[in-house]
N, C-alpha and C positions, 0 to 999 in steps of 0.2 A: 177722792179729792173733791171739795167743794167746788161750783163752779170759778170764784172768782179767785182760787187757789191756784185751778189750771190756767187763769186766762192770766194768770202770776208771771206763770211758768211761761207764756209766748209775750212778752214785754222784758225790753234790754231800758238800762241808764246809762248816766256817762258823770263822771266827775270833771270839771270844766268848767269853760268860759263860752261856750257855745250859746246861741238862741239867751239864755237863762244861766248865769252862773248857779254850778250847783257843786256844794264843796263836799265833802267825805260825809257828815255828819245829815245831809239833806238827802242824799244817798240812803243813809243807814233807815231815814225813816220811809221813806221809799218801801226798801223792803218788805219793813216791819209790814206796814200799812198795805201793801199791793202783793208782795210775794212775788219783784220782779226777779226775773230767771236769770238775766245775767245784765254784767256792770263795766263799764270802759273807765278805769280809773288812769290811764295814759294813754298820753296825747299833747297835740301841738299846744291844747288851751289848759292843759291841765299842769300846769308850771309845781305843785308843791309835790309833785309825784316820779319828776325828774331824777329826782336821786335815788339810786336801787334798794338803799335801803330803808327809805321812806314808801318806795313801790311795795315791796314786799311786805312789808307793815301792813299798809292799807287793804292790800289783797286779802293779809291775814284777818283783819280787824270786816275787812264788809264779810268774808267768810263765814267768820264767828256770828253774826248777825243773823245772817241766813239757815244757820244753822241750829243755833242755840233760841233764837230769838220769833221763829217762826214755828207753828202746829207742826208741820211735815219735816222741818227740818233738811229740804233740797238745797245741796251747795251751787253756789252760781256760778255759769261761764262768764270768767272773764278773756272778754278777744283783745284785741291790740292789733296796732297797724302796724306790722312789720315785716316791708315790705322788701327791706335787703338789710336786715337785722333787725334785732329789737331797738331800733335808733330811738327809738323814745325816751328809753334809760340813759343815763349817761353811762359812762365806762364800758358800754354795750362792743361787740363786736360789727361795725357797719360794713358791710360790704359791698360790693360796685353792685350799680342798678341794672335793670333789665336788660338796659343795651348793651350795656359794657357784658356780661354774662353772655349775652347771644353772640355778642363778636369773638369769645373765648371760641365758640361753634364746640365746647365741650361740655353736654349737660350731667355728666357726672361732677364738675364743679359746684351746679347748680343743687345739686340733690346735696354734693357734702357740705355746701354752705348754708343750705334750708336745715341742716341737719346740727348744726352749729347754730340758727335763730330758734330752732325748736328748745334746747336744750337750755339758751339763756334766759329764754319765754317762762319756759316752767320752774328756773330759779325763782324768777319774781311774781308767780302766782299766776301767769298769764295759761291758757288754755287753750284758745283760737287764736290763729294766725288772721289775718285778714290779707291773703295772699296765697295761691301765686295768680299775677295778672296775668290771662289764658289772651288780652286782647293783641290784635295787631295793629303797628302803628302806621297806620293805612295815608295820613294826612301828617306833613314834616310842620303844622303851625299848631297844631293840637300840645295842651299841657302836661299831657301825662304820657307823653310818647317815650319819657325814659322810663318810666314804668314795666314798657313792656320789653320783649325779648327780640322785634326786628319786625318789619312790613310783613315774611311771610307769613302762612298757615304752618308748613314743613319745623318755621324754628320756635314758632310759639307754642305750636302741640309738643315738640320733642321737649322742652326747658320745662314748661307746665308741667307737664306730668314728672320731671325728674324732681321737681320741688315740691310737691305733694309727695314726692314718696323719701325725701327730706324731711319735710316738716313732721310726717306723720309716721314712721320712724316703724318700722315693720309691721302695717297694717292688713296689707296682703301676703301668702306666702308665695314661694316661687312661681306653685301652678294656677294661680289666681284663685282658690276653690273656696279660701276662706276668710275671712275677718282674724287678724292677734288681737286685737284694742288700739287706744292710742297709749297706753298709759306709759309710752318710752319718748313719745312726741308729743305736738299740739297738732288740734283737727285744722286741716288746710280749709281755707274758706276763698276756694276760686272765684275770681271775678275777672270783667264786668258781661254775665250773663245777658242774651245773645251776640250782641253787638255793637261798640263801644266807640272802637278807633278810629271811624269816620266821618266826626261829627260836620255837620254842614258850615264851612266857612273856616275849619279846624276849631271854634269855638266850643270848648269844654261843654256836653251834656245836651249841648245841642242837636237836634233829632240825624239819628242816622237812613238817609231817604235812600235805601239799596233797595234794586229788587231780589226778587224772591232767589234766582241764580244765585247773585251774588251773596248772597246772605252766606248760602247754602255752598259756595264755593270757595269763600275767601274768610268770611267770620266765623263757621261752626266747627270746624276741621277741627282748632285746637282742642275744642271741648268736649267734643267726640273721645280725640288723643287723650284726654284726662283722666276720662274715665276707667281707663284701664288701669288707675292707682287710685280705686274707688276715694276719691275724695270723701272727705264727710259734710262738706256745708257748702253751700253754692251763692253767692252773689247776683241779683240780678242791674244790670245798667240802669242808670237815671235816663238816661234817655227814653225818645219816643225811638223807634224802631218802625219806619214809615211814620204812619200816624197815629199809634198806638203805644202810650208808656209801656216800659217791660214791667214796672212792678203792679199790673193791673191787666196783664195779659194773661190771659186764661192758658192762650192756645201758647204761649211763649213758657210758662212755668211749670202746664201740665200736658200739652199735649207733647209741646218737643222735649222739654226738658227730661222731664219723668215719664212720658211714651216713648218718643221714639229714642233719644238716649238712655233710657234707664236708669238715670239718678235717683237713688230711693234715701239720700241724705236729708238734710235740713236745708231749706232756702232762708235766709238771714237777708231782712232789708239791708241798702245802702243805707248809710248816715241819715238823713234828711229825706229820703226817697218817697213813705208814703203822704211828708206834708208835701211834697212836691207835685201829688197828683191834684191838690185842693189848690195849693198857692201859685204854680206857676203853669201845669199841662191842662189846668181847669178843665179838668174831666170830672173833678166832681164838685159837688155845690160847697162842702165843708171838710173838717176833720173826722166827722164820723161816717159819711160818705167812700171818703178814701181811704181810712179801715177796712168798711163793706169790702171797696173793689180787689185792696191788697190781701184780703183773706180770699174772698171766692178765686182770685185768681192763684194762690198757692203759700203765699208769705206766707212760712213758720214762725218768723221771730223778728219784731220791730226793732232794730236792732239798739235805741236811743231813745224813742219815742214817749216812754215812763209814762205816766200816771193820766194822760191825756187821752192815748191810746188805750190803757188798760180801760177807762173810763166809755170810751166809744164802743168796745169791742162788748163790756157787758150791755151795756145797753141796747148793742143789738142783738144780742140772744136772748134776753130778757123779751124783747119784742117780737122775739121770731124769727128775726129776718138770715139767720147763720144759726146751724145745724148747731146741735152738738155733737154731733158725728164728726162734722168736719174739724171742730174744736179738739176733738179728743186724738186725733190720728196728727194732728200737729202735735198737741203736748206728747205724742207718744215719742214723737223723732227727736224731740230735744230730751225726752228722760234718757232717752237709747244713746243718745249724744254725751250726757252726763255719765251713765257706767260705762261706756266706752274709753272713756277719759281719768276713768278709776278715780272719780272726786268723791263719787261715795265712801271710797276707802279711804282716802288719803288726800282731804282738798288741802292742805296748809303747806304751808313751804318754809324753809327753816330760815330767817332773816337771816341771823346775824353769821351764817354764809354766803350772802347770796355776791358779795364781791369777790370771792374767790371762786364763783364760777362763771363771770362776764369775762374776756378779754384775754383769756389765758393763752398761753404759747402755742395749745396746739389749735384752737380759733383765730389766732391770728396770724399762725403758717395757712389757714386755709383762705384766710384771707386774702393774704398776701399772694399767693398761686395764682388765685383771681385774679385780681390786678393785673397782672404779670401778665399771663395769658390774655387781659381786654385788650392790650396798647396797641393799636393801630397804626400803622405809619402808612400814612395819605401820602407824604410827598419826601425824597429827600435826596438833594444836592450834593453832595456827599460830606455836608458838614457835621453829619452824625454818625458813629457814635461820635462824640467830644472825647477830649483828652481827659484822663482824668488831673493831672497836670496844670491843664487850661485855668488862668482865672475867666471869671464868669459872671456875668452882671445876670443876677435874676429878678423878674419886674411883673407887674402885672396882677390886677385884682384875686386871681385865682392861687396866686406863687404860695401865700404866707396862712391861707384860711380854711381849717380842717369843715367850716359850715359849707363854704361853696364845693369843697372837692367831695360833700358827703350828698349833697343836694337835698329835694325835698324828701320829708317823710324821715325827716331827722330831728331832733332835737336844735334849734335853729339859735343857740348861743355857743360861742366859742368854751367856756367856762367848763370845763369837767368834762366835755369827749376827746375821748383816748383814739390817739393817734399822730400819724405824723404826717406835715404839709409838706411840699416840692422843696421849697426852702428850706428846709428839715433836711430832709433827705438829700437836698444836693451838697449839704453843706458838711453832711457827714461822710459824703463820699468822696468829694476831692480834695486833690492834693494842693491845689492851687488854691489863688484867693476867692473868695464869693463876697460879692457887694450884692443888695437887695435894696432896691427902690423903687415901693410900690409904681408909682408913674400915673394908675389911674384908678378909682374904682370900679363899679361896675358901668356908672353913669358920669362920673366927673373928673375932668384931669387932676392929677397931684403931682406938682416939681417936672416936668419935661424935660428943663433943662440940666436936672441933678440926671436925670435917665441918659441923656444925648452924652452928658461929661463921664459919667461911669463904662457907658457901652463904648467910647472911643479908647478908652483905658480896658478893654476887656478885650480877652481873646475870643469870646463869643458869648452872645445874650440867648437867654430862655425868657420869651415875653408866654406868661401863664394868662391866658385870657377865657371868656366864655360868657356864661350863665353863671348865676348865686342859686342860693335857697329858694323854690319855690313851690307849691302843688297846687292844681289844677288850670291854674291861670299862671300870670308873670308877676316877681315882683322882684327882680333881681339882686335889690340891698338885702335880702333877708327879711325884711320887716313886712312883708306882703303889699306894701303902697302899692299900689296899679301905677300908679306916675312913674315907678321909679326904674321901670324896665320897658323897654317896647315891646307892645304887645301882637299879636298874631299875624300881622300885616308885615313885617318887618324880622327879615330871617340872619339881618348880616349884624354884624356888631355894633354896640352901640357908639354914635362920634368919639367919646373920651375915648374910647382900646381903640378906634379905627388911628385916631392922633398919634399914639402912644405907639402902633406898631411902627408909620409913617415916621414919627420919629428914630425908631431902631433903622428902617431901610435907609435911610440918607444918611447913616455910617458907614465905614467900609467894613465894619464889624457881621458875623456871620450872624444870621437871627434863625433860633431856631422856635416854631410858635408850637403850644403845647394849646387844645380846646379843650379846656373840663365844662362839659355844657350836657344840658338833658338833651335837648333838641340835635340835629344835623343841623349847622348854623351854616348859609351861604356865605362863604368867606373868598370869597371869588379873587379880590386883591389879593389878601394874605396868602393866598396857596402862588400866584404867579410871583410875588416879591420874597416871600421867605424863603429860605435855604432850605427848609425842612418842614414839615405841618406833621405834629403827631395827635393823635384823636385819642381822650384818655377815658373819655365819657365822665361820669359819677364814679371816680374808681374805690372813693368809701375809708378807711381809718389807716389800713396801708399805703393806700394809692400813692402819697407822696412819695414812698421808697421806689413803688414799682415805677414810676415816673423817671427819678434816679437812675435808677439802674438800665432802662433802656436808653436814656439819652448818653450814657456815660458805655452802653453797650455788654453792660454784665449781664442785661437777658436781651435777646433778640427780636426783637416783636412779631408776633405772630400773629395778632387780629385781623379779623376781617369783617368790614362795616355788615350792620347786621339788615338795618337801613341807606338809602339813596340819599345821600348828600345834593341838594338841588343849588342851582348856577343863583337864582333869588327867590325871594317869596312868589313871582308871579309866574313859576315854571310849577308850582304843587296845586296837589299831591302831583306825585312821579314816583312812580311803580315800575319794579322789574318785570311785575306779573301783569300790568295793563294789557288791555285785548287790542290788536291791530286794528286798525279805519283805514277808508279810500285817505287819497288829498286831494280833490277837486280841482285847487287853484292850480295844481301843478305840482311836483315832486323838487322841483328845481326849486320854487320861491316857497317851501313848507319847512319850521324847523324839524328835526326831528321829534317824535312825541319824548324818546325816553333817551333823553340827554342830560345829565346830572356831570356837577363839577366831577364828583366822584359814585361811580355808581357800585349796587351792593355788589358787596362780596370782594370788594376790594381792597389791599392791606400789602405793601409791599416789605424787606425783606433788608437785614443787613448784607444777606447771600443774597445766591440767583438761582433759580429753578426753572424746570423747561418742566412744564407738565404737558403728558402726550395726549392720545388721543385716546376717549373714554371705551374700553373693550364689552360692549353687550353683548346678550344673545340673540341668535337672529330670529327667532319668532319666540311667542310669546304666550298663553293663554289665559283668561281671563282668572281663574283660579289662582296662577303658579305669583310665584315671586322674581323679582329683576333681581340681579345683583349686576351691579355695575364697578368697573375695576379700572384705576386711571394712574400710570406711572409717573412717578414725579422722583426727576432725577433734581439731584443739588449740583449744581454747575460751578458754586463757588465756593471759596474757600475757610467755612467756618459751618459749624451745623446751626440747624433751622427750623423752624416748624411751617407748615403750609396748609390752608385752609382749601378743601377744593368743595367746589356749590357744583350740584348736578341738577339740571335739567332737562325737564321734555316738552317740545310741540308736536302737538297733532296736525300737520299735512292738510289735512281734508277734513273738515268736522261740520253735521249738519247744524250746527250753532258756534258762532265767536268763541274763537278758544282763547286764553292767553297765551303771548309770544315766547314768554318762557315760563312755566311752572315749575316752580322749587319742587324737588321730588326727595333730595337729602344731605347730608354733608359728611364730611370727614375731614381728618385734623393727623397729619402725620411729620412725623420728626425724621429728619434726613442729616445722616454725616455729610461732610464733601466725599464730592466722588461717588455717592453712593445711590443708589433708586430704591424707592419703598413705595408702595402700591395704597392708595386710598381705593378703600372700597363703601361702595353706598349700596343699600339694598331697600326697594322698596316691593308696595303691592300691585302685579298688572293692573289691579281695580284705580290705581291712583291714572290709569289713562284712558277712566271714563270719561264723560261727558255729562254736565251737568245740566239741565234742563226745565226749572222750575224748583219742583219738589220730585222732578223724578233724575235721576243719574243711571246712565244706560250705559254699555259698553259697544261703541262704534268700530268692528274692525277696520286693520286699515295701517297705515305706516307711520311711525313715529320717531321724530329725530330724538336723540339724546346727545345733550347740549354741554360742554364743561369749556370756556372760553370762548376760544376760538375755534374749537377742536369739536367733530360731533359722530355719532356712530347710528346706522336707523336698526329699529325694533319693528318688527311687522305682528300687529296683534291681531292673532286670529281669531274666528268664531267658533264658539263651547256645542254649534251645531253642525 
């Protein structure tokens, strides 16, 4: 390979509206002209690629290019952002987001549903996933906290690595010893590398300022956890991480990543990541600067960057300043990436199938499971289930709109995604009458008084409220306006739905609130006045039925918040895992630190369950493994499922522990009458002690924690 053949090969495009529109045919000469390695032809700005069978055209058509039309003839990866389907396509199968997934507490969901976005990926030519997000969502005002899987380490390592080994579809075999390919899957492209979810202020991208513990005790877990389903492509965060960009940290892509983890995949820029070290962390003077630092520091592959990049990158081998050594061991991970993915053999995909393999019955039973399994029930009065009988006024920005129930990282027009809204769905399953008036959007009243007339005429109202479409910031209508949603400071709902619900409670009508929102929204009023509050998160192209059917009571709800729901914006972050403090002023005049409207792991129940007290073993050694075993009897009259969260504090620890560390979960179905046993099993090493860069094992006595209920562990010394 000629130099500027390989330096081809470490440069991505994008077809879009971004920075530079650039359409299919600016693309095509792209290639010809640079030999870049791979192309984003979907996306939020890439509007004429929407339709799957125009996707898979173009995929076939920059293919053919790449291949026929270049010396080497290397086919390109093409990624895509599909982060709970390939929601870019329309007719796609979308499924509930991170949180909704975490609150299932079942990552086999996770893995058959990654398993279902691999498969519609590679209808349309897609190759990389750009997913699964390994971050926690450490800050409740942060934009991409539905992204992820829940505040801890415990649910974001266990869901991560169940969707990498989804996406990439038997990569590893059972004893881990060796590589299949991907060529049944797409390569997972984990993100955001080190540390993501605790941006300063919750402001997207803004530097995450943890120290070195915390890094190490609360950010890395998950990606540790990933690696055991050898990922193939690793993501690093736009953030600074202290005061150091990740995508220009040596000691961040090569010392931890690729030393102490072991990652020997490919690292793929963010989007925008390496102008971001020249135009906004002004670490470097220019474009070709931030080249320099994103290559010495590990970046295999710009991921967007085209012709700008390729342009900087030779000029500095021309000049010296970057090996060709180092040049050549990158282009080596992306060719190893490309026959892994079998594009050498077989890059094309057969268009004019490709809508007979989106949205099919048995992706959208697994869909639909999801859902089913995310629904939360926060609160309820005993006005749920509803009758199916019942007439029903249903209201509210969220009731009628498959964009807001899909959220961001969807395809953000109503127009051609398949699936069904709560209105949909309610209206197919009762027997009685269903009146629908929106009342509000996401920001403006609509008719109050057609709302107040219908809900007094109703034997009970479903006001569907929340969050719209948005990613990384707010923009509630869908249309990305900043104006048109309150932004990070502001966790309750916006006036129009606060008015809208205020109007439903000043009937004598029962109100049941339903939250399709990415965030935990401080709903502090709605939970004391409504009847009912059920939490449905993003629950994606189903969600509307599974909505249905829990308020109507044909599934039971089972969820449990994956995240802490806080009282308003000025009680966040608020963590389960926070570390204890003195209170100076007095214990009497201090609120509590971790007091949330609703806090994790909570999800109440059509039944009742008595779960007992957690059965460990009484010592412990640093080697072995816990299993921990917790009876969970159904006390009432209908079966159930139960979500039970275990964890442990350390007693006595020569540095701040956390009050409770997440150690595991489990999810068990119970007749009435009857008791079934959750068991959690973890590693005595998870009751170390973390210490900088070093994590030690402190003997010593350790509670284990499941409610209210707790059992002690005494870990002994290996001397």
């Amino acid at each position: 390979m000629t130099t500027r053949e390989k330096v081809g090969q470490l440069v991505g495009t994008y077809v879009g509206t971004m920075w530079t529109h650039k359409g299919p045919d600016d693309v095509a000469d792209e290639i010809r002209e640079y030999g870049v390695g791979s192309a984003v032809p979907f996306g939020v700005s890439a509007a004429d690629t929407a339709d799957p069978l125009a996707a898979a055209e173009l995929a076939n058509e920059l293919q053919e290019v790449a291949i026929e039309e270049t010396r080497l003839g290397i086919p390109l990866v093409i990624p895509v952002d599909a982060t709970h389907g390939h929601a870019y396509v329309l007719e796609s199968t979308v499924l509930p987001h991170g949180l909704g997934m975490g609150a299932t507490r079942r990552p086999a969901l996770a893995r058959a549903g990654a398993s279902v976005t691999a498969s519609e990926c590679r209808a349309t030519g897609a190759s990389v996933a750009y997913s699964p997000t390994a971050d926690i969502a450490a800050d409740q005002r942060w934009g991409r906290a539905f992204e992820t899987f829940g505040e801890t380490a415990t649910l974001a390592g266990a869901f991560a690595r169940a969707k990498v080994e989804g996406l990439q579809g038997g990569r590893v075999d059972e004893d881990d010893s060796h590589q299949e390919g991907l060529t049944k899957g797409v390569a997972a492209c984990v993100k955001h590398f080190p540390a993501y979810g605790q941006p300063v202020g919750g402001e997207d991208a803004a530097p995450v300022d943890v120290s070195e513990t915390t890094l190490r005790e609360r950010f890395l877990p998950p990606f540790e956890d990933v690696m055991a389903a050898a990922p193939a492509v690793m993501m690093p965060c736009y953030n600074a991480v202290g005061v150091e960009p990740a995508h220009s940290s040596t000691w961040m892509l090569e010392d931890l990543l690729r030393g102490e983890l072991g990652f020997d995949g490919a690292v793929f820029s963010d989007w925008g990541a390496i102008r971001m070290l020249d135009e906004d962390h002004h670490v470097a003077r220019d474009h070709r600067e931030a080249t320099y630092l994103a290559r010495q520091a590990g970046v295999d592959s710009a991921s967007v960057d085209g012709p700008t990049h390729a342009e900087s990158l030779l000029d500095l081998l021309e000049a010296g300043e970057l090996s060709e050594q180092r040049l050549d061991r990158q282009v080596e991970r992306i060719l190893a990436l490309k026959f892994e993915l079998g594009l050498f053999e077989d890059p094309y995909v057969e268009a004019d199938r490709v809508r007979d393999q989106l949205f099919t019955d048995e992706h959208r039973a697994t869909a639909l499971e999801a859902a089913r399994d995310s629904m939360t029930l926060l609160d309820n009065d005993g006005v749920l289930p509803l009758d199916a009988s019942d007439d029903v006024l249903v209201t509210g920005p969220n009731a009628d709109s498959l964009v807001g129930q899909c959220g961001g990282w969807t395809w953000p027009d109503e127009d051609g995604l398949a699936g069904t809204t709560v209105r949909e769905g309610l209206d197919d399953a009762l027997d009685g009458d269903l009146v629908y008036e929106p009342g509000a959007d996401y920001t403006a009243e609509r008719d109050l008084e057609a709302v107040e007339t219908a809900a007094r005429d109703a034997d009970a109202a479903v006001a569907v409220v929340g969050e719209g479409w948005y990613i990384h910031e707010f923009g509630g209508d869908g249309s990305g306006d900043a104006e048109a949603w309150p932004r990070r400071d502001d966790l309750s709902l916006p006036p129009a739905q606060r008015r809208l619900l205020d109007t439903l409670f000043e009937t004598p009508t029962p109100t049941a609130v339903v939250l399709v929102s990415g965030r935990p929204l401080a709903v502090t009023e709605a939970a004391e006045r409504a009847d009912a509050v059920l939490m449905a998160y993003y629950p994606g192209s189903t969600g509307g039925t599974a909505v249905a059917e829990t308020l109507l009571g044909d599934v039971n709800p089972g969820g449990a918040l994956p995240v802490s729901v806080p009282r308003s914006a000025s009680r966040v972050p608020e963590r389960i895992e926070d570390r204890p403090h003195p209170t100076p002023i007095g214990s009497e005049h201090h609120l509590d630190s971790y007091d949330p409207l609703y806090p994790f792991g909570h999800g109440e129940s059509y039944t009742d369950f008595e779960v007992g007290a957690p059965e460990a073993p009484a010592t412990v050694r640093p080697g072995e493994r816990v299993t921990v075993e917790v009876p969970v009897e159904n006390v009432g009259d209908r079966a159930g499922e139960r979500v039970v969260d275990v964890f442990v504090r350390d007693r006595v620890s020569s540095v701040v522990t956390p009050r409770h560390e997440h150690v595991g979960f489990d999810r068990v179905a119970v007749d009435p009458g009857e008791t079934e046993t959750a068991t959690v099993e973890f590693a005595a090493s998870e009751l170390s002690v973390q210490d900088g860069r070093e994590r030690r094992i402190e003997p010593g006595a350790f509670e284990v924690i499941v409610g209210e209920e707790s059992a002690t562990i005494e870990l002994e010394s290996d001397y």
